[in-house]
py3Dmol code that shows the C-alpha trace and the ligand (Angstrom):
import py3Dmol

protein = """\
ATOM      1  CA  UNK A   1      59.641  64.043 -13.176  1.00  0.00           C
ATOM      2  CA  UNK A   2      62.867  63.680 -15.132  1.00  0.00           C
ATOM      3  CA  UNK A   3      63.821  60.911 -12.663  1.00  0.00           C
ATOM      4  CA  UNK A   4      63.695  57.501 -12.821  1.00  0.00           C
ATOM      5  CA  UNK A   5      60.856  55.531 -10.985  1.00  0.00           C
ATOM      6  CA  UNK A   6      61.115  51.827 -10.807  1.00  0.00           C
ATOM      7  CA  UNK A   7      57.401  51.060 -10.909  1.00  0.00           C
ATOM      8  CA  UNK A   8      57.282  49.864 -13.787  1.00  0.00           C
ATOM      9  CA  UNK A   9      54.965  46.306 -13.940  1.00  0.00           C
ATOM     10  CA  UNK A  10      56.253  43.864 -15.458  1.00  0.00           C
ATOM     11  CA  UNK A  11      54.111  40.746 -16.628  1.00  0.00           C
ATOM     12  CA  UNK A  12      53.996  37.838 -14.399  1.00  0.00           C
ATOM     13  CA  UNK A  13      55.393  39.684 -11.359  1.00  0.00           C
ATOM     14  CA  UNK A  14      53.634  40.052  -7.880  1.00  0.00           C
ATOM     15  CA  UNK A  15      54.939  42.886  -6.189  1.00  0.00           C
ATOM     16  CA  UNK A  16      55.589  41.965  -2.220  1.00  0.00           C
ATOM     17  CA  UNK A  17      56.669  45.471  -1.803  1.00  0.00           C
ATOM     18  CA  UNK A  18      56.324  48.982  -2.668  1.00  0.00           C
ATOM     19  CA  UNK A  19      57.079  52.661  -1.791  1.00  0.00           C
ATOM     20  CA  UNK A  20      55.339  55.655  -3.763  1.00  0.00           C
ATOM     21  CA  UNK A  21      56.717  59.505  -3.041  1.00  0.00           C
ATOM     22  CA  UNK A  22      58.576  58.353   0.083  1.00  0.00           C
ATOM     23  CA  UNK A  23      59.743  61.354   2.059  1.00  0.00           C
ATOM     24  CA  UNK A  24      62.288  60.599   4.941  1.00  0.00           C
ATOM     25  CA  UNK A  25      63.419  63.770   6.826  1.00  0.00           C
ATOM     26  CA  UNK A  26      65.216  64.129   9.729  1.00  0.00           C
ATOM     27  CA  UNK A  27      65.419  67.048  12.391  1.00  0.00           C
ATOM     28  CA  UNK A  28      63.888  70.570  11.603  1.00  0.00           C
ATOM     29  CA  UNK A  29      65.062  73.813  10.436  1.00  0.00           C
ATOM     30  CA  UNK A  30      68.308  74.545   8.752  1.00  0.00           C
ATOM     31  CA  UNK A  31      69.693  71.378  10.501  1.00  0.00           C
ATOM     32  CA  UNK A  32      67.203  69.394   8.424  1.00  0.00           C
ATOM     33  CA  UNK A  33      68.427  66.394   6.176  1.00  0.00           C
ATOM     34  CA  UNK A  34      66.117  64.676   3.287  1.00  0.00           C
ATOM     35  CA  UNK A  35      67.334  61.589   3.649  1.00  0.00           C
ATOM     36  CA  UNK A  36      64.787  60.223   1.087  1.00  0.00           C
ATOM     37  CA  UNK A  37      63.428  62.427  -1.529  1.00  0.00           C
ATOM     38  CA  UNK A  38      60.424  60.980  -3.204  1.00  0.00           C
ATOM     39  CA  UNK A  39      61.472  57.082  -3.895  1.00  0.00           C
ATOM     40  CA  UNK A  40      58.835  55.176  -5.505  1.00  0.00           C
ATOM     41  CA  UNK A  41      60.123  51.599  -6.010  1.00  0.00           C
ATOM     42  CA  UNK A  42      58.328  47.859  -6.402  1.00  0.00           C
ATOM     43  CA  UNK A  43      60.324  44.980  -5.434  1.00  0.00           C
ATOM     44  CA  UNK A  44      58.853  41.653  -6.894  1.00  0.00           C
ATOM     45  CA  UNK A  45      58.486  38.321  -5.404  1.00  0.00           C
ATOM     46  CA  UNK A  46      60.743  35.839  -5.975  1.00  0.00           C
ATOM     47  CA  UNK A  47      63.582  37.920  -6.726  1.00  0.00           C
ATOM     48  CA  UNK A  48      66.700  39.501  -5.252  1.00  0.00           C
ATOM     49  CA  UNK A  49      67.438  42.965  -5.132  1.00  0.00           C
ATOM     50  CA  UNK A  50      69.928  45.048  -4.027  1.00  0.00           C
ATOM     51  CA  UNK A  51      70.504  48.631  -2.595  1.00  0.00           C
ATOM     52  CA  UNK A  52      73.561  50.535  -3.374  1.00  0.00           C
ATOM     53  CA  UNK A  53      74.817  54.369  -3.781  1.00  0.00           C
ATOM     54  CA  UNK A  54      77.361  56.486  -2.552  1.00  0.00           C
ATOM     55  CA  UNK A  55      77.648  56.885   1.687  1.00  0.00           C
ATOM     56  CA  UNK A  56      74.459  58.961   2.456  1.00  0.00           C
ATOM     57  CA  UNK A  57      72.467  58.492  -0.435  1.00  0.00           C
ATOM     58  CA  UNK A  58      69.322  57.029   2.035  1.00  0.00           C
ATOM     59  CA  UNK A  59      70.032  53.069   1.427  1.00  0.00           C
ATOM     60  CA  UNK A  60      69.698  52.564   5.186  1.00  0.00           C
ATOM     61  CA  UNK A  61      66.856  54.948   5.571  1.00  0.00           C
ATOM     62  CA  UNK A  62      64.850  53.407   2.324  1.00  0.00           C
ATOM     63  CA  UNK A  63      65.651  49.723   4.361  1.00  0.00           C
ATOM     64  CA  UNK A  64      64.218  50.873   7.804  1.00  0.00           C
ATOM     65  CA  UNK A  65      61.309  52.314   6.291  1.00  0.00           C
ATOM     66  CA  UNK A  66      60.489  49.459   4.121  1.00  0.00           C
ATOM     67  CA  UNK A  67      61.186  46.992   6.900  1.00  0.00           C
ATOM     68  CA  UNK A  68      58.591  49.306   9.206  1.00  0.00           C
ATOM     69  CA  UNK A  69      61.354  49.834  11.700  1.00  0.00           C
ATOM     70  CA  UNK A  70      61.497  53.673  10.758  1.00  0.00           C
ATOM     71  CA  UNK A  71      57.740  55.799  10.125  1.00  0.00           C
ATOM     72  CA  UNK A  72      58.358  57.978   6.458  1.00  0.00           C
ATOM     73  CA  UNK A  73      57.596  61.629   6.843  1.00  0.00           C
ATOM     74  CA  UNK A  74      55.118  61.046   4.077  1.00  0.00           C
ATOM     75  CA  UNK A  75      54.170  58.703   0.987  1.00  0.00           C
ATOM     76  CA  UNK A  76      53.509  55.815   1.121  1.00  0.00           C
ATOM     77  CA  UNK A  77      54.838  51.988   1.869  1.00  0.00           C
ATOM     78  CA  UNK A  78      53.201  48.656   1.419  1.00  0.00           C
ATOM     79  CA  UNK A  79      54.548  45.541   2.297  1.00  0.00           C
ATOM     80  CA  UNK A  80      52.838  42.372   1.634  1.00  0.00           C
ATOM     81  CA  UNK A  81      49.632  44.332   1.291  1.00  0.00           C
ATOM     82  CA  UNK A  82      49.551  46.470   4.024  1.00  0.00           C
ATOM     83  CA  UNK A  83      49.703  50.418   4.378  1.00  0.00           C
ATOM     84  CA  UNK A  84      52.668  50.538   6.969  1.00  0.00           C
ATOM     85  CA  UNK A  85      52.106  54.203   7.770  1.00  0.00           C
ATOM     86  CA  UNK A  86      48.500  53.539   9.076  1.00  0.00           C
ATOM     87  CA  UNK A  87      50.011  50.762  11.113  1.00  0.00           C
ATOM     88  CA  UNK A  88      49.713  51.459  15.257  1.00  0.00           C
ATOM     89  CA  UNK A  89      52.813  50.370  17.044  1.00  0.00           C
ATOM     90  CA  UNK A  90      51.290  46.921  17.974  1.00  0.00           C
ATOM     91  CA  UNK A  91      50.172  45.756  14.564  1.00  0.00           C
ATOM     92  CA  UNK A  92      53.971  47.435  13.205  1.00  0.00           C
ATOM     93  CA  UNK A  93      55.108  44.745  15.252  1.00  0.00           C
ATOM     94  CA  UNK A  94      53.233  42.511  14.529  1.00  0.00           C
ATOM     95  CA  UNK A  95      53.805  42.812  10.682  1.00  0.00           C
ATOM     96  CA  UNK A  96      57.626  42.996  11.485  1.00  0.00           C
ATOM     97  CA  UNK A  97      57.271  39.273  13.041  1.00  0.00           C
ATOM     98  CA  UNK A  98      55.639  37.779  10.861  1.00  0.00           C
ATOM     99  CA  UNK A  99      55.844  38.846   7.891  1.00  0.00           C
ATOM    100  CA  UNK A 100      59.614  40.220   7.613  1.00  0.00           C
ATOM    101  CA  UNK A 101      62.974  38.704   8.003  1.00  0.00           C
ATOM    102  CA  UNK A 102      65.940  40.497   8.807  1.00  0.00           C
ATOM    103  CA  UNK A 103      69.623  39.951   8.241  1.00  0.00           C
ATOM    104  CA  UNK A 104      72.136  42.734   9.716  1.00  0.00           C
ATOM    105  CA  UNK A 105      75.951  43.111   9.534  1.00  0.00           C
ATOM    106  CA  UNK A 106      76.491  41.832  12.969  1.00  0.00           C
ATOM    107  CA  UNK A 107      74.314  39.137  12.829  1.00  0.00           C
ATOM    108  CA  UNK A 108      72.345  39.759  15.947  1.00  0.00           C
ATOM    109  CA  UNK A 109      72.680  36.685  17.721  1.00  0.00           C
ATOM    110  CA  UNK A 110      72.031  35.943  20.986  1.00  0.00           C
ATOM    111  CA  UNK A 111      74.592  34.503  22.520  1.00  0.00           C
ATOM    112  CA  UNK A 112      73.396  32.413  25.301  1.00  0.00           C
ATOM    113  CA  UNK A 113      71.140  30.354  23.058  1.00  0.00           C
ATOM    114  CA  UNK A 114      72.606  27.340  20.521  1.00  0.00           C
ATOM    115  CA  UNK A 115      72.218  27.881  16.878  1.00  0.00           C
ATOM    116  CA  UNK A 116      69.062  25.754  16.639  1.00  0.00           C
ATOM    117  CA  UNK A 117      67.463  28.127  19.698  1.00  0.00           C
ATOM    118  CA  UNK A 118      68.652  31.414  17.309  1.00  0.00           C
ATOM    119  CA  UNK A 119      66.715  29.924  14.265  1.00  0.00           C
ATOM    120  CA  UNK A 120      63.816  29.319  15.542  1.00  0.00           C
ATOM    121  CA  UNK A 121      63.700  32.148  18.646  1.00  0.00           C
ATOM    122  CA  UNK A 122      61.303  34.627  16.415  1.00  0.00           C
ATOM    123  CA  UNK A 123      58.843  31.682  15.931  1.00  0.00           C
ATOM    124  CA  UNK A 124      59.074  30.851  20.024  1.00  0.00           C
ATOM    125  CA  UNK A 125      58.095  34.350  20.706  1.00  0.00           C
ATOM    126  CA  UNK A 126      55.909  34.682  18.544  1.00  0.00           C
ATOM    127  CA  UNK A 127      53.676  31.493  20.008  1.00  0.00           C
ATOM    128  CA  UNK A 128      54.122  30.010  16.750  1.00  0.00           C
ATOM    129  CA  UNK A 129      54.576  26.359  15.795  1.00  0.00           C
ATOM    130  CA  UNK A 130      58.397  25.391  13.755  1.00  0.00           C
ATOM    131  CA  UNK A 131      57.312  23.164  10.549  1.00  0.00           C
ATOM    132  CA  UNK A 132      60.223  20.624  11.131  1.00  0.00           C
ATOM    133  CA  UNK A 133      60.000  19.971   7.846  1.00  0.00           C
ATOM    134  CA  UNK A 134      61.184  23.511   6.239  1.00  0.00           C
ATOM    135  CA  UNK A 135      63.797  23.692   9.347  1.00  0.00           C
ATOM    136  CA  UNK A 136      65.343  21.026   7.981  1.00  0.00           C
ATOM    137  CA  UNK A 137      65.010  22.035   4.568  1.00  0.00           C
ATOM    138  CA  UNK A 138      66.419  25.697   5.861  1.00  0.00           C
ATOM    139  CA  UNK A 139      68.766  24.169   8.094  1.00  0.00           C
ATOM    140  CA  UNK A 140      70.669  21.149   5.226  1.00  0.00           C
ATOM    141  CA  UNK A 141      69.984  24.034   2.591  1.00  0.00           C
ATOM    142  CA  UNK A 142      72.386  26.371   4.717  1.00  0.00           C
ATOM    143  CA  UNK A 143      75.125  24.046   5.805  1.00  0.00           C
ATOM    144  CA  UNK A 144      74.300  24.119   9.534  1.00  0.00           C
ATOM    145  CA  UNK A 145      73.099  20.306  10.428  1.00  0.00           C
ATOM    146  CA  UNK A 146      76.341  19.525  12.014  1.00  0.00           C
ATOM    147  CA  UNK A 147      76.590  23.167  13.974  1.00  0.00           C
ATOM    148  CA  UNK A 148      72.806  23.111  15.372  1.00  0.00           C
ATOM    149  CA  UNK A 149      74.086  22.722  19.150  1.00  0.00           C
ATOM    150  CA  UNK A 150      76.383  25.168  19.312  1.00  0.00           C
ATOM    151  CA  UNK A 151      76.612  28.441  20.663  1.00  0.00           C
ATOM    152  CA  UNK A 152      77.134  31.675  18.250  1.00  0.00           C
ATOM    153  CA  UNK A 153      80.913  32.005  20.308  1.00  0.00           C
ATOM    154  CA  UNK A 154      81.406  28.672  19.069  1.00  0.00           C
ATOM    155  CA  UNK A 155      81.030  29.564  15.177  1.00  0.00           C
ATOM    156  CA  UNK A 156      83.026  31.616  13.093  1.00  0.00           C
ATOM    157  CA  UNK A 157      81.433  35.093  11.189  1.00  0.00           C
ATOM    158  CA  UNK A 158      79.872  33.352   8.057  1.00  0.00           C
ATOM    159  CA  UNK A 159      78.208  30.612  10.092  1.00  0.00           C
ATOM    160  CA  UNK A 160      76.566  33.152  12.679  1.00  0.00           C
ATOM    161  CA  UNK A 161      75.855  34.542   9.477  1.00  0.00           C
ATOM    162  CA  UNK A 162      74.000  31.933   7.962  1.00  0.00           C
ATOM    163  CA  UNK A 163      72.148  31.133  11.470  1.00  0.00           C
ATOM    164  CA  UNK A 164      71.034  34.799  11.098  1.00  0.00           C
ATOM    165  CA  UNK A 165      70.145  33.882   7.009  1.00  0.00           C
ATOM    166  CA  UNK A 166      68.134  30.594   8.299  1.00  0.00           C
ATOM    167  CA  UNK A 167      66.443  32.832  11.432  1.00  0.00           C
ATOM    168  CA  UNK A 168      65.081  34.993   8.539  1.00  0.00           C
ATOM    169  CA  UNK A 169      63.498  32.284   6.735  1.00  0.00           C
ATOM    170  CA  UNK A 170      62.179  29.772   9.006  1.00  0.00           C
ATOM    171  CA  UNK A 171      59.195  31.981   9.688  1.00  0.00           C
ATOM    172  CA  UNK A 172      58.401  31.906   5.702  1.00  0.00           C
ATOM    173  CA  UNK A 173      57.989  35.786   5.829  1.00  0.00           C
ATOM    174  CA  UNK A 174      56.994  37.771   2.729  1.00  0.00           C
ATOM    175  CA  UNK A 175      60.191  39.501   2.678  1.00  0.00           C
ATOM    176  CA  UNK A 176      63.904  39.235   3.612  1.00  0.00           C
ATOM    177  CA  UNK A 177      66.060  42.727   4.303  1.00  0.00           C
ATOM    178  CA  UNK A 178      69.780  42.076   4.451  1.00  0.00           C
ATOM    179  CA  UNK A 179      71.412  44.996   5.660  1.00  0.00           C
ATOM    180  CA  UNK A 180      75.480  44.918   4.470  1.00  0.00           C
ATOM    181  CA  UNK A 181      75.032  40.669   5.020  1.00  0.00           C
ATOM    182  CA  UNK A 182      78.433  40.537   3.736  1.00  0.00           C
ATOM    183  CA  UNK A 183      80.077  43.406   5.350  1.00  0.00           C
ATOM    184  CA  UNK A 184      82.128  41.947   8.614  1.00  0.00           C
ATOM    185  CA  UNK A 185      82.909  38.698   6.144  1.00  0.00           C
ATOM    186  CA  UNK A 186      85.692  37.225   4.087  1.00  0.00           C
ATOM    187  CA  UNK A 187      85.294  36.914   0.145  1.00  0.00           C
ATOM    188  CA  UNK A 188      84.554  33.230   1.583  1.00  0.00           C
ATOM    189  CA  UNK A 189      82.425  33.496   3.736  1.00  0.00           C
ATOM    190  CA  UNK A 190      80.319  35.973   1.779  1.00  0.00           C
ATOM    191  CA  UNK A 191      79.684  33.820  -1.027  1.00  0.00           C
ATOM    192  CA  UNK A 192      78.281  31.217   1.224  1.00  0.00           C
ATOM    193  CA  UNK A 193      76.143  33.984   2.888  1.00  0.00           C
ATOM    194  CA  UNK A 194      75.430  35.120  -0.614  1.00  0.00           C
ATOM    195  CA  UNK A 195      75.365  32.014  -2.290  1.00  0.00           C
ATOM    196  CA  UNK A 196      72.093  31.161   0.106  1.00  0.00           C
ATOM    197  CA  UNK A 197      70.261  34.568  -0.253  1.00  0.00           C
ATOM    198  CA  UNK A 198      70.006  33.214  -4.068  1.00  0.00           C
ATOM    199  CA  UNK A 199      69.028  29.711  -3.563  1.00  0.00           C
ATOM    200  CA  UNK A 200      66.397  31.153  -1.084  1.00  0.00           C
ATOM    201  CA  UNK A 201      64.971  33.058  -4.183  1.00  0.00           C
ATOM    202  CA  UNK A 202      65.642  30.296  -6.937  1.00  0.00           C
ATOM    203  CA  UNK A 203      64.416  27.556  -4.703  1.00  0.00           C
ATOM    204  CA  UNK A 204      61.773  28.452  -2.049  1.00  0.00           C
ATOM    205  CA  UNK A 205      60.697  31.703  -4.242  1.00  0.00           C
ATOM    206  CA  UNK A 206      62.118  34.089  -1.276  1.00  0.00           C
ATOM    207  CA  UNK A 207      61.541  37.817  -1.588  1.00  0.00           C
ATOM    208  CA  UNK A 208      64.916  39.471  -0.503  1.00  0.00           C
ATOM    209  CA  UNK A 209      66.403  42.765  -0.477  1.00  0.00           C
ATOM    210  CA  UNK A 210      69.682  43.316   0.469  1.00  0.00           C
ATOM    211  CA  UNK A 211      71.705  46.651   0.976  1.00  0.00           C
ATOM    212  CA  UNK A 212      76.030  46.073  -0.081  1.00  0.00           C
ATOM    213  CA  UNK A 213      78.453  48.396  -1.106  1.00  0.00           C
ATOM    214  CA  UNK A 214      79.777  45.560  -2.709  1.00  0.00           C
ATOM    215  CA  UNK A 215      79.727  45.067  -6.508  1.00  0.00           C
ATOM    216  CA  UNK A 216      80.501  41.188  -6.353  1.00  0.00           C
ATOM    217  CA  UNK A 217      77.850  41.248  -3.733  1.00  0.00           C
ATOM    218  CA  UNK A 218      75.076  43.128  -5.894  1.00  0.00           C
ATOM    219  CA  UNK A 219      76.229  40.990  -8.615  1.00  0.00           C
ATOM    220  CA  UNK A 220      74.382  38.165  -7.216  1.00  0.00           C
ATOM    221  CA  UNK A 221      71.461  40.112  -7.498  1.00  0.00           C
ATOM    222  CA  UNK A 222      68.488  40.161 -10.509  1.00  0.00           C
ATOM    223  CA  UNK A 223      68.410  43.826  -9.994  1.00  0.00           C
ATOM    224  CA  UNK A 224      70.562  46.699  -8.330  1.00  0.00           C
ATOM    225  CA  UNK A 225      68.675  49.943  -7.758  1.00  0.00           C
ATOM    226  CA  UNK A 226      70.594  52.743  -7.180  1.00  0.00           C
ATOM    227  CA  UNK A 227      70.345  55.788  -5.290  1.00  0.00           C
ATOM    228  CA  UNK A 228      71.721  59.084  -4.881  1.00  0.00           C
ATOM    229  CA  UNK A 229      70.834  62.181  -3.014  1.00  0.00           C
ATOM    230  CA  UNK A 230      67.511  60.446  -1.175  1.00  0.00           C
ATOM    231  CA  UNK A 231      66.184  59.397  -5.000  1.00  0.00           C
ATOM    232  CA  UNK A 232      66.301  56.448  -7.013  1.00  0.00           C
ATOM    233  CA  UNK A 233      68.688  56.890 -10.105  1.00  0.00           C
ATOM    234  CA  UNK A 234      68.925  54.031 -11.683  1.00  0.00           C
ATOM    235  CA  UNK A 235      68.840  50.597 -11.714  1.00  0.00           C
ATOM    236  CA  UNK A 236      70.535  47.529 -13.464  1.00  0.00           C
ATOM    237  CA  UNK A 237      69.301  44.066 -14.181  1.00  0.00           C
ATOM    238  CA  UNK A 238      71.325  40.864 -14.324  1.00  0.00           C
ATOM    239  CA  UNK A 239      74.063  42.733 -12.697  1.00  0.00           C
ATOM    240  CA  UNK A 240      77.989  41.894 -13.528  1.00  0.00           C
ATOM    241  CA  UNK A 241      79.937  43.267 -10.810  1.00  0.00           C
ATOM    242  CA  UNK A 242      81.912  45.453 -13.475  1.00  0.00           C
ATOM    243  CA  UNK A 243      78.627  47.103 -14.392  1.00  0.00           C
ATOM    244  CA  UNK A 244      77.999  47.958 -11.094  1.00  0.00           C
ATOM    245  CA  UNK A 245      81.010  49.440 -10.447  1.00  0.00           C
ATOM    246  CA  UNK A 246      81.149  51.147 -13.195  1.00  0.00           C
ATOM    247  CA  UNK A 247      77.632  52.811 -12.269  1.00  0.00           C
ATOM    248  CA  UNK A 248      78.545  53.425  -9.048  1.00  0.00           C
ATOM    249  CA  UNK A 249      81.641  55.398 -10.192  1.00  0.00           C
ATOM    250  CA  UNK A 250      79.468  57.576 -12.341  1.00  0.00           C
ATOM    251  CA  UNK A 251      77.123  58.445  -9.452  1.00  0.00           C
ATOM    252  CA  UNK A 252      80.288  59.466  -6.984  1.00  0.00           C
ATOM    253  CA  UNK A 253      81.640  61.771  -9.818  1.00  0.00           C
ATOM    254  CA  UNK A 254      81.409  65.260  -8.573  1.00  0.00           C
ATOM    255  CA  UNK A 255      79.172  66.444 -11.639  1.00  0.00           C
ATOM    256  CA  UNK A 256      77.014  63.290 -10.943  1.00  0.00           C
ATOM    257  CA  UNK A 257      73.467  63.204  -8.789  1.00  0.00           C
ATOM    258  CA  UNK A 258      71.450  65.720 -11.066  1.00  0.00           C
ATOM    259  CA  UNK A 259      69.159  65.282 -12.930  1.00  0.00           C
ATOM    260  CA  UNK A 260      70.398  64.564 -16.443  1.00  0.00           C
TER     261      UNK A 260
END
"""
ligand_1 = """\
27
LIG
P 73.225 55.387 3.537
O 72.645 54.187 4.192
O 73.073 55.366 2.049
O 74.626 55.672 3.941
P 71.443 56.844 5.286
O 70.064 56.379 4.966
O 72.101 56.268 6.484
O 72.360 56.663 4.001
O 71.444 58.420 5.468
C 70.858 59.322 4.527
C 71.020 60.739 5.058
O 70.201 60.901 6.221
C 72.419 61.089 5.489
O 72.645 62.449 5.172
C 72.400 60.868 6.971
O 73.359 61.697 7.618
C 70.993 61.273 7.333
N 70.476 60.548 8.506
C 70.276 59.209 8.599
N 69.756 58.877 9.791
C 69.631 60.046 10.486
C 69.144 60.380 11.798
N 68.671 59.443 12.634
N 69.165 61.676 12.150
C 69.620 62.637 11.304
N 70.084 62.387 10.073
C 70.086 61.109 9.649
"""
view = py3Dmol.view(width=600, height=400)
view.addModel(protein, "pdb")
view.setStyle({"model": 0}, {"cartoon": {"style": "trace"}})
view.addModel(ligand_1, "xyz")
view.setStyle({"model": 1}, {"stick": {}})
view.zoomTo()
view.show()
């Protein structure tokens, strides 16, 4: 293959996650983009990785297939055990609810509800019960006990932020994707937002992914995978944000994305 594939098993590791030969393309003919190009990837429980490569290298694609929001034209993805290509449309759902948390860059609140209502609104729809107990535990871990009433106009960007963060875990899923969690914030705010992603994972033994262009972002990370051209090129454990970048500068070089 000449490429990298991060499959490798490592001892002790569950994996919560995995793509093999993942094929994204989109529209037909000579208009036809491969957004991913054969990504075969295992992300492990109770760690955090993050996404990152040049604009257009497939990081949002790779997300939305992995998060069963988008179907790959072919390979394959599990999450938390299940096939998600063989998945109908009700049992996608299904999977996407209760087993997967999501954090996006504009937090995706709703704004008639209070804070507390946002947390726990994917658990009310879902019919299922809140454990009080690991709200409050979410909720005290998070910073939010003394913003719980009020209403996401009420907050500024990194608190909606974190009400998005403790939405995602409340429901316990199997796996957090944060897409760009940091991108509408300050260098403040996104360490706070940050700062919980990581005590999610060193703590409660979270699963979370997250998607940044940011090198102090990734650098919270236990692993950065990169990508470039719809593959996976590379990938970096116990990031430093200077590593990062200087990674990410080698795969934006014009000579940079082949194979060698
Ligand atoms: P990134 O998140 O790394 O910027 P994307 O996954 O958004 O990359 O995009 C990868 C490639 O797929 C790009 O060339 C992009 O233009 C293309 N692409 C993404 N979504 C669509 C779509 N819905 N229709 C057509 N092309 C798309």
């Amino acid at each position: 293959m000449g490429r990298h594939a991060a499959t490798a098993e490592r001892p002790g590791t569950t994996v919560v996650a995995a793509t093999r030969d993942l094929v994204k393309v989109y529209g037909q003919g000579p208009a036809q983009v491969r957004a991913l190009d054969g990504v075969s990837l295992d992300l492990h429980r109770g760690e955090l990785t993050a996404v990152m490569g040049p604009s257009g290298s497939g990081k949002s694609t790779l997300m939305h297939c992995l998060a069963a929001l988008d179907r790959p034209t072919s390979g394959s993805v599990v999450v938390d055990g299940v096939e998600v290509a063989r998945l109908r449309d009700a049992a996608l759902t299904r999977l996407r609810r209760d087993r997967i948390g999501f954090v996006f860059q504009s937090y995706n609140l709703v704004p008639t509800l209070t804070a507390a209502e946002n947390i726990t609104l994917p658990l009310d729809i879902a019919g299922r019960a809140v454990d009080r107990a690991w709200f409050d535990t979410v909720v005290d871990t998070i910073g939010l006990r003394d913003r719980l009433t009020h209403r996401p106009t009420e907050l500024s960007g990194g608190q909606q932020q974190r009400v998005a963060c403790a939405r995602a875990l409340v429901s316990r899923p199997a796996i957090v994707f944060a897409d760009e969690p940091t991108g509408n914030l300050d260098s403040r705010a996104s360490a706070d937002v940050l700062g919980f992603l990581r005590r999610s994972v060193d703590d409660f033994g979270q699963t979370v992914v997250m998607v940044t262009h940011e090198p102090t972002a990734a650098a919270y990370a236990d692993r950065v995978v990169f990508l470039a051209d719809g593959r996976v090129v590379g990938e970096l454990r116990r990031p430093t944000a200077e590593a990062v970048l200087e990674r990410l500068l080698g795969l934006t070089e014009p000579d940079a994305g082949g194979d060698g």
